[in-house]
C-alpha positions in Angstrom: 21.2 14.5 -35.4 20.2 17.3 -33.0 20.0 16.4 -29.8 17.8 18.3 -27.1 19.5 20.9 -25.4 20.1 20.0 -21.6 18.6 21.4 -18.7 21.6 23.2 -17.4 21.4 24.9 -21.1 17.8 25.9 -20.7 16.5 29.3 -20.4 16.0 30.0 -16.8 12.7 31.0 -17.0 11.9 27.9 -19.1 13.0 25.8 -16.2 10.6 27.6 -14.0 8.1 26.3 -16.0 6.0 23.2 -15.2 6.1 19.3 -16.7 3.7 18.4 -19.4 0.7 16.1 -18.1 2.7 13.5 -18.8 5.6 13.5 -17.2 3.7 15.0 -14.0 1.6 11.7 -14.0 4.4 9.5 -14.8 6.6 10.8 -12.2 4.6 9.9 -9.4 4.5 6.2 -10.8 8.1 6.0 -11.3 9.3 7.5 -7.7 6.6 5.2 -6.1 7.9 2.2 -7.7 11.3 2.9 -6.9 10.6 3.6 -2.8 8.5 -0.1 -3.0 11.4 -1.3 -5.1 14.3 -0.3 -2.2 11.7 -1.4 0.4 11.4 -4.5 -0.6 14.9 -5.3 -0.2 14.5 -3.9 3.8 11.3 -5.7 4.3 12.8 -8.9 3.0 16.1 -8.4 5.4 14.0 -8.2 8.6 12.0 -10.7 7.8 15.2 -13.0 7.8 16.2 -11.2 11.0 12.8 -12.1 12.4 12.9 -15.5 10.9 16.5 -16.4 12.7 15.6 -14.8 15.6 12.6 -17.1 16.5 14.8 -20.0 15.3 16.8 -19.4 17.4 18.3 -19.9 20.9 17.2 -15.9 21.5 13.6 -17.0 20.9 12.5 -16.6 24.9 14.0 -12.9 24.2 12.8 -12.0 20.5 8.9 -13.2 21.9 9.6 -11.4 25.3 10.4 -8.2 23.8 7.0 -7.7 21.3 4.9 -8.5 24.0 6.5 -5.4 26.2 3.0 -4.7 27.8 2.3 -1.1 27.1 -0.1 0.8 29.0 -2.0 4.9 28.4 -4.7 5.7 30.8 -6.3 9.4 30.5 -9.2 9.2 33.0 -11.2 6.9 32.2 -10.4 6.2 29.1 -7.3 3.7 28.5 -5.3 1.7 25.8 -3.5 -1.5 26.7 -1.7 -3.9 24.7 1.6 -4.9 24.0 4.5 -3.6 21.8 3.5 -6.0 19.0 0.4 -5.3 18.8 -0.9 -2.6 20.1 2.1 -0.2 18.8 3.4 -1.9 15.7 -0.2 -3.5 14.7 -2.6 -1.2 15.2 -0.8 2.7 15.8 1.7 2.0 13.2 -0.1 0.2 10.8 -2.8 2.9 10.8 -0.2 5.0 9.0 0.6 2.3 6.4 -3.3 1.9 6.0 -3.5 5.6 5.9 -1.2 5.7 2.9 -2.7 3.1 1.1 -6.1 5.2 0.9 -3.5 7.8 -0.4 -2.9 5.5 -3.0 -6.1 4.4 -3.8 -7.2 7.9 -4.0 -4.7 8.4 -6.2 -5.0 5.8 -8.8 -9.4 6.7 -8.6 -8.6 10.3 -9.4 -5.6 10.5 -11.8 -4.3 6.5 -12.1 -5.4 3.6 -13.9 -9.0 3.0 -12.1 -9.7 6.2 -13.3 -11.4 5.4 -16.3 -13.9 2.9 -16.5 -12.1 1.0 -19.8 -8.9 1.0 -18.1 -9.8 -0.5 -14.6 -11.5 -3.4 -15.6 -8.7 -5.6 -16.0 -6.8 -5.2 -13.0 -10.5 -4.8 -11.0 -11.6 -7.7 -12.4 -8.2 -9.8 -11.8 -8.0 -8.6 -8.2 -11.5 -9.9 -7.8 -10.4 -13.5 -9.3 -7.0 -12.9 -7.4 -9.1 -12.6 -3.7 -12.3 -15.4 -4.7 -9.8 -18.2 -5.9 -7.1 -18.6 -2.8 -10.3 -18.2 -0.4 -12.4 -20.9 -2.4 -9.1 -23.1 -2.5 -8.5 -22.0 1.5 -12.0 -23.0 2.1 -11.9 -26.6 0.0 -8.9 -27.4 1.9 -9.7 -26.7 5.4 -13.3 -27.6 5.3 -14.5 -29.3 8.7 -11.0 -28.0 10.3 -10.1 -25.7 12.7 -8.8 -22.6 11.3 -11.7 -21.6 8.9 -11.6 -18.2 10.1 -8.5 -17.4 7.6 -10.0 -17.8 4.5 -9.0 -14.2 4.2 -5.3 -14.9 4.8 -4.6 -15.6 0.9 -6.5 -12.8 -0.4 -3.8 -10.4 -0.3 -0.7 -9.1 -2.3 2.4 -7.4 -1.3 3.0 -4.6 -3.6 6.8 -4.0 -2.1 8.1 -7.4 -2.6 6.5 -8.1 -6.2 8.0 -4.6 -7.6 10.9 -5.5 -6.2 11.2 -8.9 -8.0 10.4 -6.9 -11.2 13.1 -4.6 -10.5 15.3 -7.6 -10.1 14.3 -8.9 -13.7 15.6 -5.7 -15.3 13.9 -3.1 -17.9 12.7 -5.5 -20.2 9.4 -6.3 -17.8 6.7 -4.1 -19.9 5.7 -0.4 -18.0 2.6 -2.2 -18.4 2.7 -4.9 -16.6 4.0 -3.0 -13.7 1.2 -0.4 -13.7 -0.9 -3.6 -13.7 0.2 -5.1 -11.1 0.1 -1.9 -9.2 -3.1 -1.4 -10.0 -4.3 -4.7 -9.3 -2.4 -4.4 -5.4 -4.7 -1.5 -5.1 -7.7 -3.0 -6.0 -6.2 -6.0 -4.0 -6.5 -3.5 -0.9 -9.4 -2.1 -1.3 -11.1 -5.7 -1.3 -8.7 -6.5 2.0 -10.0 -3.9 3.8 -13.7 -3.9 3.4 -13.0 -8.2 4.2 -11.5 -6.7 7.8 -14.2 -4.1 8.0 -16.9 -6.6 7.3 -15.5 -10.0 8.5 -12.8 -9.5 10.9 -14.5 -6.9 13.4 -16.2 -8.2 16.7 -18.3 -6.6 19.5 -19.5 -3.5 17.6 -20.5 -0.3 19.6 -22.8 1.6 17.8 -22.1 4.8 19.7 -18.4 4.4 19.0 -18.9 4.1 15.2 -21.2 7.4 15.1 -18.5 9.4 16.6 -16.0 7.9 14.2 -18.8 8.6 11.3 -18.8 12.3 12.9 -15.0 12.4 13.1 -15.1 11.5 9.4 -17.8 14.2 8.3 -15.9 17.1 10.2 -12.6 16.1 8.3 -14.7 16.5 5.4 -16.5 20.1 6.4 -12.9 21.0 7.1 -11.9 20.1 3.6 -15.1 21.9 2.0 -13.9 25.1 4.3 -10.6 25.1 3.1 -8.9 24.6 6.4 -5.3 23.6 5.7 -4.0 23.3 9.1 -1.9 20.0 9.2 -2.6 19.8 12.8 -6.3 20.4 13.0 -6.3 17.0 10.7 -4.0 15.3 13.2 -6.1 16.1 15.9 -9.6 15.0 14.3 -7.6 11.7 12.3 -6.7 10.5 16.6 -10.1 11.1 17.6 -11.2 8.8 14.6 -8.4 6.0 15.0 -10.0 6.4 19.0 -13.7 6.0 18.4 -13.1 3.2 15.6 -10.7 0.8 18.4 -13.5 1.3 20.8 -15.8 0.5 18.2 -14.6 -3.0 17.6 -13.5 -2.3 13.9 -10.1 -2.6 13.8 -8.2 0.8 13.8 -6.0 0.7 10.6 -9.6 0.9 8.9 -9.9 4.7 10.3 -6.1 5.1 8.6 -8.0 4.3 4.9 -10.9 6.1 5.2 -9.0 9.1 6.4 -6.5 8.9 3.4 -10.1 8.6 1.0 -11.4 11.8 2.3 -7.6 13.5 1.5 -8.3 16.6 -1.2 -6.8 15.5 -4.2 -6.6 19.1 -5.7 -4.7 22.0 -5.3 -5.4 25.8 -4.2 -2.5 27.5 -6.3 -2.3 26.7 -9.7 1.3 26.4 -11.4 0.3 29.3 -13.8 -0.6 31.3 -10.3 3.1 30.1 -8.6 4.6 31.5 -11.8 3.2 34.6 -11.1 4.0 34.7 -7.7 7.8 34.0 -8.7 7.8 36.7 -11.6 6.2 39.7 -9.4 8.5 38.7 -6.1 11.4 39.0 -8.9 9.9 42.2 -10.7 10.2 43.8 -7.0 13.5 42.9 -6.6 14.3 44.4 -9.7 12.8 47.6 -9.4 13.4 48.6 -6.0 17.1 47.0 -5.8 16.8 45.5 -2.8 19.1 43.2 -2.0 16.7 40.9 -0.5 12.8 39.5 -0.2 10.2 40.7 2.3 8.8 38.8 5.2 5.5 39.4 3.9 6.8 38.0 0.1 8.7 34.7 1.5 5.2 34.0 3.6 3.3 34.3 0.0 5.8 32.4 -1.9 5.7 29.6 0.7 1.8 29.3 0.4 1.9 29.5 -3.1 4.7 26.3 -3.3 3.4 24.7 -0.5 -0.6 25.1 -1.9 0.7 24.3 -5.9 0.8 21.0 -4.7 -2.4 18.9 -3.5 -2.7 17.2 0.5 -2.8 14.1 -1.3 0.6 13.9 -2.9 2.3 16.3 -0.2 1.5 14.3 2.1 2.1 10.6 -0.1 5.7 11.8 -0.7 6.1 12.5 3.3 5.1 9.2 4.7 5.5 7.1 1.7 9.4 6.5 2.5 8.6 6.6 6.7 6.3 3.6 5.9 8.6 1.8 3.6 11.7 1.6 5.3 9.8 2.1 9.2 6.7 0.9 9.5 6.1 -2.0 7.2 10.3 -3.3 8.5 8.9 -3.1 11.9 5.9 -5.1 11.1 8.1 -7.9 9.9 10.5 -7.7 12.3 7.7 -7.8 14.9 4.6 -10.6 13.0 7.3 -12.8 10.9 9.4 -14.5 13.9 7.8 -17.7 13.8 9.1 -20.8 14.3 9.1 -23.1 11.7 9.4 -26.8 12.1 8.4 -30.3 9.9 4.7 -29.7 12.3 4.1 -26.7 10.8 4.8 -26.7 7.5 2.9 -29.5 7.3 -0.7 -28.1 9.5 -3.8 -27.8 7.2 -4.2 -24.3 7.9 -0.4 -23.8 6.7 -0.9 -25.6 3.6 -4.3 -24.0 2.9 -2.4 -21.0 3.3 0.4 -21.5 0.4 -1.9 -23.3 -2.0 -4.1 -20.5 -1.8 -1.1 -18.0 -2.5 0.8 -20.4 -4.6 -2.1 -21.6 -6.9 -5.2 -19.7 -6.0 -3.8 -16.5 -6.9 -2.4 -16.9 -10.5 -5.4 -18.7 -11.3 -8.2 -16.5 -10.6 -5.9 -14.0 -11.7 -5.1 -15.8 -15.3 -9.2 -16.9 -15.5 -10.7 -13.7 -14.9 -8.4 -11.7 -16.8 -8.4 -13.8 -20.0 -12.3 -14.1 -19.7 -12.3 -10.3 -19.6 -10.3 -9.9 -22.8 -12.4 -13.0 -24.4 -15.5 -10.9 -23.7 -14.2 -7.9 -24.9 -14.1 -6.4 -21.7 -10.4 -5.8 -21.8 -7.3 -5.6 -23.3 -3.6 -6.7 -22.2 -1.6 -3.6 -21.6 0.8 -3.0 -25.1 3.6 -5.0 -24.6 2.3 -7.7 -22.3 1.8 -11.6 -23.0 -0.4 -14.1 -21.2 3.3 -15.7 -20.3 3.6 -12.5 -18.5 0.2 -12.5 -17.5 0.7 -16.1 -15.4 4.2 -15.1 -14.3 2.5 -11.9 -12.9 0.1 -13.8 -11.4 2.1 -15.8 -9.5 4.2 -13.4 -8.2 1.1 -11.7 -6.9 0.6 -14.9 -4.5 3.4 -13.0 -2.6 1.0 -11.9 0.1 3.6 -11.2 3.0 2.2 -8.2 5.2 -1.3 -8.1 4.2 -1.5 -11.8 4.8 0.5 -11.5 8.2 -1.9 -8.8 9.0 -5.3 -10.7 8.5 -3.6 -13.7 10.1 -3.2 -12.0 13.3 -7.4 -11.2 13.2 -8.5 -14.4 12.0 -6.7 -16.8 13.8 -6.6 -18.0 17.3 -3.2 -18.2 19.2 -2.7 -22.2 18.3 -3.3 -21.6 14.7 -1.7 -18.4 14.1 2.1 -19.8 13.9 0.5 -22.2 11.0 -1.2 -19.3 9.0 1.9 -17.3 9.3 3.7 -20.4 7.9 1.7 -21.0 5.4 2.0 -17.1 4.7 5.8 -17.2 4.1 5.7 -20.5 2.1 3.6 -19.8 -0.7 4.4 -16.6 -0.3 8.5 -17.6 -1.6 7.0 -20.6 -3.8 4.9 -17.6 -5.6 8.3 -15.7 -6.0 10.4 -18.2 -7.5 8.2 -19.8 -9.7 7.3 -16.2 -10.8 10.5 -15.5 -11.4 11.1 -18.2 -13.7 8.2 -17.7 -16.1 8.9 -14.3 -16.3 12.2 -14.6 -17.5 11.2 -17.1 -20.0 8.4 -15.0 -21.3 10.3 -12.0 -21.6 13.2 -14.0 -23.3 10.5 -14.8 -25.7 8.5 -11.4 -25.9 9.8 -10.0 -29.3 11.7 -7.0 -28.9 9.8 -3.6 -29.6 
């Protein structure tokens, strides 16, 4: 039997030439997957470094040292906080925010809510996945205090279920992964309009125009084909400014900033393959030993433009906000300390039942009422065993959850929600686990 010949063997210009449409939309998928994968294991290690920590006889210290007051004043114009929150939970989590828009741009334009058919199973089972742990949140805590975190169990953590999949092997279906991906986007989309909408206080309507003229000059910019990294920095502070005075919260700016990203490029590849056959015909015929100023400045706008803002920039911060920013977060929101009292507070159990049950069964209901409908269809290769062990592992809400926590609750409920968050949150992950590996033990083999 032949077998293909390997790259190394290739002609030299072949290699120069670019991947199918395939393979260039595949490969995005498979490197994301694979930074949420290793991230996973690095969030999950700090949050048992947080965990011990607050448990511990360094508590006074761990609690001491996130609320580091911190302190910028320019005029009149100052922000004050402390290193928990105002650094880690609203600068640095801007970023994470911003690259989720990334992401959700990405899966609009060229993923699976792309096309209409496609997106309305994971759509439809992120909207059962967000109704059902608020509905069971609100059943259980009504007449309490604490009803301000309905929003709490609404959320899924991307990084932690991939890498539960990853630990199951390669006999979980591509499609249920891209599922599950697709329904953490949608997940997010529906968590940040509930912060937007629900978890914003004092609005200043002066504050949100400039951030809405902040927004519509990153857009004119875009439209003019300004590609100045650092023009986009500059008007993306001034946004994340006017939207904390505004009394939305500040990671909102980081979305709607990633939304507005250009998802196209300048240079085609059949225009860079020019570029590297003319700068090599030049060579050729004048024997020069080496290239131009003038050529290398031409060849690096062609490479650098061949490829959109939108993934250039995904592939920059995507690893920074893996193994940084979303670490940081845990190590900074998961130290709580965690005794028979809390594990046992209404709002903590309204917490882990909406994770632990809430989510696979609004997940599990919607979806099979979409296929019943003829909505929908399971993704080749996927059962409704993997469909409830998928859903359960979605009630891993981790660092959305913690995130919402932190705005809906007051200080004497917060440790409970945060609880709450990490118990259903590991009940989701084992019980996911298990029917998993029995419905893949029982999938027939393709």
């Amino acid at each position: 039997m032949a077998h293909p010949p390997s790259p190394a063997s290739r002609p030299a210009f072949a290699r120069l030439l670019p991947d199918p449409p395939v393979r260039r939309l595949v490969r995005p998928l498979a490197r994301f997957l694979r930074i949420e994968s290793a991230s996973g294991a690095v969030l999950l290690a700090c949050t048992v470094v947080a965990l011990v920590l607050a448990n511990s006889p360094a508590a006074g210290w761990y609690h001491a040292f996130w609320h580091t007051p911190l302190r910028l004043q320019v005029g009149p114009f100052a922000l004050a906080g402390d290193l928990g929150h105002l650094a880690v939970n609203d600068v640095l989590m801007t970023v994470f925010f911003f690259v989720v828009g990334l992401e959700i741009k990405r899966e609009l334009v060229a993923g699976e809510l792309q096309e209409p058919r496609k997106a309305v199973l994971p759509v439809v089972a992120a909207v059962g996945g967000m109704l059902a742990p608020a509905a069971v949140y609100l059943a259980l805590i009504a007449g309490k205090p604490g009803g301000r975190g309905w929003g709490i169990p609404m959320a899924t953590d991307i990084a932690f279920v991939v890498g539960v999949l990853t630990l199951l092997g390669r006999r979980v279906p591509l499609g249920l992964k891209i599922l599950l991906l697709s329904l953490a986007i949608a997940d997010d989309i529906g968590a940040v309009l509930v912060i937007a909408v629900f978890y914003s206080t004092g609005l200043h309507p002066f504050m949100l125009l400039l951030a809405l003229g902040g927004l519509c000059l990153a857009a004119i910019l875009t439209e003019l084909g300004v590609r100045s990294t650092r023009v986009y920095v500059l008007v993306g502070v001034g946004v994340w400014l006017a939207v904390y005075q505004s009394g939305v919260h500040p990671t909102v700016a980081g979305v709607l900033l990633g939304l507005l990203t250009p998802s196209g490029t300048w240079v085609s590849r059949a225009a860079l393959r020019l570029a590297l056959t003319d700068v090599a015909a030049g060579l050729r015929d004048d024997g020069a030993d080496e290239v131009g100023a003038e050529d290398l400045r031409l060849l690096s706008f062609a490479a650098r433009e061949s490829v959109s803002p939108l993934d250039r920039l995904e592939t920059q911060l995507h690893p920074w906000v893996g193994f940084v920013v979303m670490p940081l977060f845990a190590l900074a929101n998961a130290g709580v300390e965690v005794t028979p009292a809390a594990l046992t507070d209404p709002v903590a159990v309204a917490v882990a039942l909406g994770l632990f049950l809430g989510k696979p069964v609004g997940i599990v209901l919607t979806s099979w009422l979409a296929v019943r409908l003829g909505l929908a269809e399971l993704p080749r290769g996927v059962t409704w065993g993997m469909m409830v062990g998928g859903g359960a592992l979605a009630g891993i809400g981790f660092t959305m959850s913690l995130f919402v926590a932190g705005l809906a609750l007051d200080p004497e409920h917060l440790a409970a929600g945060k609880v709450g968050t990490l118990t259903g949150s590991v009940c989701g992950a084992a019980v996911g686990v298990v029917i998993l590996a029995v419905a893949l033990r029982r999938a027939p083999r393709e």
